[in-house]
mmCIF file of the N, C-alpha and C atoms, coordinates in Angstrom:
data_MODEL
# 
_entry.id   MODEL 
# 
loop_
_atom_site.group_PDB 
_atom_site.id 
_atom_site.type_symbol 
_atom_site.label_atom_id 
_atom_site.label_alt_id 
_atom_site.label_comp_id 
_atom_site.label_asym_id 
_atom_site.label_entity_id 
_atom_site.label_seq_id 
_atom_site.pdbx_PDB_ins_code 
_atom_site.Cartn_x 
_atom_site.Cartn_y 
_atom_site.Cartn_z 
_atom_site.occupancy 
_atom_site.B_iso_or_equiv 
_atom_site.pdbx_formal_charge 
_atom_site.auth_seq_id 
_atom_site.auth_comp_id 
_atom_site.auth_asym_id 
_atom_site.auth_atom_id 
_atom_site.pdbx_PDB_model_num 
ATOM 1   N N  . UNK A 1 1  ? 98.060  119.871 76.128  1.00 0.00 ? 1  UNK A N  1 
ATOM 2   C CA . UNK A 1 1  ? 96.889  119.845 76.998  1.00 0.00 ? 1  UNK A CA 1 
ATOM 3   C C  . UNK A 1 1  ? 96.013  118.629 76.723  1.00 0.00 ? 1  UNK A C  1 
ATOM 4   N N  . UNK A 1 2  ? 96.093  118.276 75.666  1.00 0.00 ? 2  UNK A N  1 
ATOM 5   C CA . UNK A 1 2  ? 95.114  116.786 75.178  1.00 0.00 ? 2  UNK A CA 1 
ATOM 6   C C  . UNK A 1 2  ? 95.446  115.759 75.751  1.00 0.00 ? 2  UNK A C  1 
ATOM 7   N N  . UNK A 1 3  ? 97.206  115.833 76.289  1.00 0.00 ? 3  UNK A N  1 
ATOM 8   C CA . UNK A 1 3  ? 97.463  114.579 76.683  1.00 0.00 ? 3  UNK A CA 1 
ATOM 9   C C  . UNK A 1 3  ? 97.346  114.749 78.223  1.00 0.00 ? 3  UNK A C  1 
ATOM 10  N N  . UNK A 1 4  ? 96.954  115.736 78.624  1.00 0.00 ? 4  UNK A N  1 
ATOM 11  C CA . UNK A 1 4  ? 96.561  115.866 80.090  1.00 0.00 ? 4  UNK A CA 1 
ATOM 12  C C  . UNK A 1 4  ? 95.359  115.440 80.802  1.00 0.00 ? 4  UNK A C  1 
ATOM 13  N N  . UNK A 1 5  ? 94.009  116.147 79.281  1.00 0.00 ? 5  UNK A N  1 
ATOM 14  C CA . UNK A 1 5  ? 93.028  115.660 79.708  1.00 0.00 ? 5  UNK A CA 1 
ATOM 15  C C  . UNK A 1 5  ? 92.863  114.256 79.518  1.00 0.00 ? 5  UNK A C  1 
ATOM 16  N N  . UNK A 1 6  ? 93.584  113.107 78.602  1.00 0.00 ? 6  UNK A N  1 
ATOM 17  C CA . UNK A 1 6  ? 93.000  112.056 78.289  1.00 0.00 ? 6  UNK A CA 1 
ATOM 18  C C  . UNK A 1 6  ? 94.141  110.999 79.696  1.00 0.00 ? 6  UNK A C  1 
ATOM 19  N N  . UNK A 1 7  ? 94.981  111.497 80.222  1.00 0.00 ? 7  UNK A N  1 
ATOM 20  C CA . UNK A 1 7  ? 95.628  111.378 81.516  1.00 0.00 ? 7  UNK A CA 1 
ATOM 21  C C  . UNK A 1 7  ? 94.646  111.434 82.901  1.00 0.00 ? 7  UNK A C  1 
ATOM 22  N N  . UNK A 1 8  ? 94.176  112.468 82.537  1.00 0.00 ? 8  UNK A N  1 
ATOM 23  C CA . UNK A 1 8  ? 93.233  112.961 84.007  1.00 0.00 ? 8  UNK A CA 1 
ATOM 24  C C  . UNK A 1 8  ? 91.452  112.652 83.551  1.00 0.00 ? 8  UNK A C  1 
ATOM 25  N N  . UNK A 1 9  ? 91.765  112.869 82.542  1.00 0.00 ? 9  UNK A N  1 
ATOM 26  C CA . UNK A 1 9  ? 89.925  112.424 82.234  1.00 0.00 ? 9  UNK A CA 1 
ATOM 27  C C  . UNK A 1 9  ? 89.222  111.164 81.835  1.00 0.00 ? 9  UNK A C  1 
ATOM 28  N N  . UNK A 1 10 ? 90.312  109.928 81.505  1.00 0.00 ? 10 UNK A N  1 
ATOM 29  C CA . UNK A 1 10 ? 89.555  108.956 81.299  1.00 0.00 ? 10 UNK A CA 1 
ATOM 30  C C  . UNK A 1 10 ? 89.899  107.749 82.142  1.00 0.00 ? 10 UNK A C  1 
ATOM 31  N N  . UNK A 1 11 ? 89.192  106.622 82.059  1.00 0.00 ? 11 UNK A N  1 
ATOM 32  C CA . UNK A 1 11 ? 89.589  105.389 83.121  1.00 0.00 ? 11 UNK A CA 1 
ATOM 33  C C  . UNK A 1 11 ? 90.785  104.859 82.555  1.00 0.00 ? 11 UNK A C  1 
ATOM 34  N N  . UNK A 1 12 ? 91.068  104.976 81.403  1.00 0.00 ? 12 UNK A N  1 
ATOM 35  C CA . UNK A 1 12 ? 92.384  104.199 81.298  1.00 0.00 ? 12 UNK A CA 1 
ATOM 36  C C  . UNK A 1 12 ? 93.467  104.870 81.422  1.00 0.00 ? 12 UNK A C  1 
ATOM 37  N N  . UNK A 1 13 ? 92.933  106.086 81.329  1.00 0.00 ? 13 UNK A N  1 
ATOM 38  C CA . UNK A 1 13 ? 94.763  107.376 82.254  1.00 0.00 ? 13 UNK A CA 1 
ATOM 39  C C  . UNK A 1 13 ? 94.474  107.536 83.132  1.00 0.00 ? 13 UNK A C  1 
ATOM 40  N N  . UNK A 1 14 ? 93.427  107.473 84.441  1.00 0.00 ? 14 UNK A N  1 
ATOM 41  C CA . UNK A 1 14 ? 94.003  107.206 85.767  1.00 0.00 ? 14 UNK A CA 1 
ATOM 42  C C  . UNK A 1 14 ? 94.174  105.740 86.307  1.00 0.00 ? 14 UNK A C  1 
ATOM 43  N N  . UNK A 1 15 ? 94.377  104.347 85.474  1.00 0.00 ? 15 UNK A N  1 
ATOM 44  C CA . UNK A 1 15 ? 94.968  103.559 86.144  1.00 0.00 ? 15 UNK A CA 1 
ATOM 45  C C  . UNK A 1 15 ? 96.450  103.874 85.370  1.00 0.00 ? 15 UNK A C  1 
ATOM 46  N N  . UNK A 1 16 ? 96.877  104.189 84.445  1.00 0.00 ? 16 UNK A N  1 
ATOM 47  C CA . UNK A 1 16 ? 98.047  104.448 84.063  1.00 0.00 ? 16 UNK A CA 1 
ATOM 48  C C  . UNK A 1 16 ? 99.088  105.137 84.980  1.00 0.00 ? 16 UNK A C  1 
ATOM 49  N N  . UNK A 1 17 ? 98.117  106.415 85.210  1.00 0.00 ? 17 UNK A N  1 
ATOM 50  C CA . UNK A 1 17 ? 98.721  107.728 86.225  1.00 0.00 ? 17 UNK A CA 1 
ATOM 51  C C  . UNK A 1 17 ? 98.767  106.589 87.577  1.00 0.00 ? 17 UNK A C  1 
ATOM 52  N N  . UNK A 1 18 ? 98.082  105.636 88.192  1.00 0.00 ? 18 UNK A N  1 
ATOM 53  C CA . UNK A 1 18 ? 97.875  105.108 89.188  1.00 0.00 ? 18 UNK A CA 1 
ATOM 54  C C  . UNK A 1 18 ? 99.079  103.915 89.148  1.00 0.00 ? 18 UNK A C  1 
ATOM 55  N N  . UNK A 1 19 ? 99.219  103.158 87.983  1.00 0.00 ? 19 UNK A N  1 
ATOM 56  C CA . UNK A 1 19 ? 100.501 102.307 87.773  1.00 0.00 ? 19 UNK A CA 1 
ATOM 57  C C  . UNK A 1 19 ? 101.951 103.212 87.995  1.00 0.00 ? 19 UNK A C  1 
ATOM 58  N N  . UNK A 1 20 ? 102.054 104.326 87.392  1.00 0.00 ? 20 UNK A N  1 
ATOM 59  C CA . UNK A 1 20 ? 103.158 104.993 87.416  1.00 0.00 ? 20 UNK A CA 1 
ATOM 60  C C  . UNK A 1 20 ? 103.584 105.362 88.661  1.00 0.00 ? 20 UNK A C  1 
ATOM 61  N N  . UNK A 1 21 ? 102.294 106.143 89.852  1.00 0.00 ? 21 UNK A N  1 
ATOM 62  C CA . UNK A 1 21 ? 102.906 106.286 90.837  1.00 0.00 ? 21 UNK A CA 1 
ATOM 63  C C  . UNK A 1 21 ? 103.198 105.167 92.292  1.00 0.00 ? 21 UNK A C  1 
ATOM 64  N N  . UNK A 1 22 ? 102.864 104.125 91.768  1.00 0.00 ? 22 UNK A N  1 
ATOM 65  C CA . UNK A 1 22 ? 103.004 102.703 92.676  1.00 0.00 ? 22 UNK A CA 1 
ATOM 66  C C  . UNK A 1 22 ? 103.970 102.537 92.359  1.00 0.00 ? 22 UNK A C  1 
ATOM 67  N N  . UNK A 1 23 ? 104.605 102.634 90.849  1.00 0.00 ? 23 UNK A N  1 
ATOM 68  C CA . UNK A 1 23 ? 106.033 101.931 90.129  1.00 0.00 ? 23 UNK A CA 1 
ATOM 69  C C  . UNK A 1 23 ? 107.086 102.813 91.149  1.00 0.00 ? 23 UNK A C  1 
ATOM 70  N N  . UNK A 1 24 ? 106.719 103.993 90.895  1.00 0.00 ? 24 UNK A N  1 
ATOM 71  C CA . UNK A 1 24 ? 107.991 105.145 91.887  1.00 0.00 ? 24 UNK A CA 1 
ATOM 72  C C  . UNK A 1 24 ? 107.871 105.066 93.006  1.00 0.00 ? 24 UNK A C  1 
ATOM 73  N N  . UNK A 1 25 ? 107.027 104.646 93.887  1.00 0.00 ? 25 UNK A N  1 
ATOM 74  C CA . UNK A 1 25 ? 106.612 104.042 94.713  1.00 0.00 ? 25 UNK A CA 1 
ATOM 75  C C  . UNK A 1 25 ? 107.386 103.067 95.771  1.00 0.00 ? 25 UNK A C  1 
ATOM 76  N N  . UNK A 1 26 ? 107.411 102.410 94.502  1.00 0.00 ? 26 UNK A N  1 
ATOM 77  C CA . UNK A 1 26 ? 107.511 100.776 94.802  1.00 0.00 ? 26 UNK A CA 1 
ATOM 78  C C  . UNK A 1 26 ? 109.352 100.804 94.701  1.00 0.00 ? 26 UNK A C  1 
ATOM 79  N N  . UNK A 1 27 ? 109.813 101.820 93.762  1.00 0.00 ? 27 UNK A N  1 
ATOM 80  C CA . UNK A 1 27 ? 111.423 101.946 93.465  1.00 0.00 ? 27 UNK A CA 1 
ATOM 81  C C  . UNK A 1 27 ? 111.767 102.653 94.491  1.00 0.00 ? 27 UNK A C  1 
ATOM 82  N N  . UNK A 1 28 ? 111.509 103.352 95.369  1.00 0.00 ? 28 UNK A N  1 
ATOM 83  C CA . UNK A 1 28 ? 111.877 104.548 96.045  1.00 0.00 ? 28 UNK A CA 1 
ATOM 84  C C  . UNK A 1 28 ? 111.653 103.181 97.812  1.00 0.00 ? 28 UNK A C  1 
ATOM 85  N N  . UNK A 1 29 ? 110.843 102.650 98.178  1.00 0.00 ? 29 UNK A N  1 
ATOM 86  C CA . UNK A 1 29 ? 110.681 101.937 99.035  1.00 0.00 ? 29 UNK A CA 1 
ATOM 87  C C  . UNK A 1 29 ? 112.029 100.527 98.586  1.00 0.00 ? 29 UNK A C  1 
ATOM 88  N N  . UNK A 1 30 ? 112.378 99.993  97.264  1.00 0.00 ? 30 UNK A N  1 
ATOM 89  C CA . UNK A 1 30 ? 113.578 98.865  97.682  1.00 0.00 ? 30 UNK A CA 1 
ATOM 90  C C  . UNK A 1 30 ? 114.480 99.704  97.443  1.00 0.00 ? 30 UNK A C  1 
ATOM 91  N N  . UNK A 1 31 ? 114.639 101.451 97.453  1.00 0.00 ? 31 UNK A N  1 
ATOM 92  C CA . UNK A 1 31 ? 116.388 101.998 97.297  1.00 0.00 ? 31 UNK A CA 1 
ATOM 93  C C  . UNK A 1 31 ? 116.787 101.846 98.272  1.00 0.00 ? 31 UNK A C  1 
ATOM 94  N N  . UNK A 1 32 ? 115.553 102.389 99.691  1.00 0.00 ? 32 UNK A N  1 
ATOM 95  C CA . UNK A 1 32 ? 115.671 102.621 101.300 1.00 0.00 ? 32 UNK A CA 1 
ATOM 96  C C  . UNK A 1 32 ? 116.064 101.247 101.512 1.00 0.00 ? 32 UNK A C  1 
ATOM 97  N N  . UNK A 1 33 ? 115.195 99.902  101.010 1.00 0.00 ? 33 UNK A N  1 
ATOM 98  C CA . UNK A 1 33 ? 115.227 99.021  101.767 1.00 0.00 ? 33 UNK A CA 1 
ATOM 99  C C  . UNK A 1 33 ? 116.848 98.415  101.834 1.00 0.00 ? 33 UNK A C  1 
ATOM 100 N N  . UNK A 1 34 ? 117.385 98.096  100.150 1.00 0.00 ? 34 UNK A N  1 
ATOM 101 C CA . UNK A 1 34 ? 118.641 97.667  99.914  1.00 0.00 ? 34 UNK A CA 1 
ATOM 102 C C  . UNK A 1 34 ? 120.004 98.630  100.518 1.00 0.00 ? 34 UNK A C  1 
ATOM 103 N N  . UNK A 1 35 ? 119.301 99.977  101.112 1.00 0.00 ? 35 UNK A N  1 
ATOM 104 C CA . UNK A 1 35 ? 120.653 100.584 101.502 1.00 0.00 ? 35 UNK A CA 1 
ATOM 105 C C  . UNK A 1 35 ? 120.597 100.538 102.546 1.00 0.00 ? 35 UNK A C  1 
ATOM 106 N N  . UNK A 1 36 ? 119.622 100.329 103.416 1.00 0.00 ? 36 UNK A N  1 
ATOM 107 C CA . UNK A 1 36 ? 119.429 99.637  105.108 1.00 0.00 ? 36 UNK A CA 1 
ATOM 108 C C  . UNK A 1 36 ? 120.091 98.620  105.124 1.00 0.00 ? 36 UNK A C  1 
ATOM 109 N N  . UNK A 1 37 ? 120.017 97.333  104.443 1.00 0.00 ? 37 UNK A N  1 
ATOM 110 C CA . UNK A 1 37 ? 120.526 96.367  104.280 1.00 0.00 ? 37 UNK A CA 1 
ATOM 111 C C  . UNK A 1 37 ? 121.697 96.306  103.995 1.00 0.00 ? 37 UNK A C  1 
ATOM 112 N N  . UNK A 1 38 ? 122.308 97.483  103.493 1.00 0.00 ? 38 UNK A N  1 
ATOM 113 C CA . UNK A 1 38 ? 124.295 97.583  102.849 1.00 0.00 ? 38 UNK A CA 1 
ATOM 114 C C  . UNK A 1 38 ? 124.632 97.893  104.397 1.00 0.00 ? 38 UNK A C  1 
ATOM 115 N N  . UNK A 1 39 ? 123.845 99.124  104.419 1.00 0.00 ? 39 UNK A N  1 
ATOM 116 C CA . UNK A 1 39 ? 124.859 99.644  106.071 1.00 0.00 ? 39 UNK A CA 1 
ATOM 117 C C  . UNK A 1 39 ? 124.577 98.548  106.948 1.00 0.00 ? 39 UNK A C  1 
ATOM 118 N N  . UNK A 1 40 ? 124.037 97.642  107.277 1.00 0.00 ? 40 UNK A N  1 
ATOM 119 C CA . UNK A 1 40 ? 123.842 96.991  108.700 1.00 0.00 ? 40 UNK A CA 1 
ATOM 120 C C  . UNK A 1 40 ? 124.423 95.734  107.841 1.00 0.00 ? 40 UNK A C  1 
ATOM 121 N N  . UNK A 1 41 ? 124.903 95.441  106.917 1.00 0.00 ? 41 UNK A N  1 
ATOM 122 C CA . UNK A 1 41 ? 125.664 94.454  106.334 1.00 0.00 ? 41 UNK A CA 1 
ATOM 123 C C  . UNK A 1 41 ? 127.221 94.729  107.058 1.00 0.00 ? 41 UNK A C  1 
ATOM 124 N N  . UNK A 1 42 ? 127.654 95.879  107.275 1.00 0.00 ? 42 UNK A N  1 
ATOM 125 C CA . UNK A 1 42 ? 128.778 96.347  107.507 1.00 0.00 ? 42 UNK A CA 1 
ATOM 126 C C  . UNK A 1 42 ? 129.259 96.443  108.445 1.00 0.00 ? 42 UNK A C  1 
# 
């Protein structure tokens, strides 16, 4: 629970929590992009 509140309760764990979900984000937007790009390669 400590590492939840210092996650959710301070400024430097919500840009952390805020980096992490841009990173999955950001991976999940070039999987779509590079497999758009395989099929219409084909």
């Amino acid at each position: 629970m400590v590492l939840f509140k210092e996650l959710f309760g301070t400024f430097a764990g919500q840009l952390s929590l805020a980096v992490i979900l841009f990173i999955i984000g950001m991976a999940i937007f070039f999987v779509r992009m590079f497999l758009k790009k395989i099929a219409a390669g084909e």
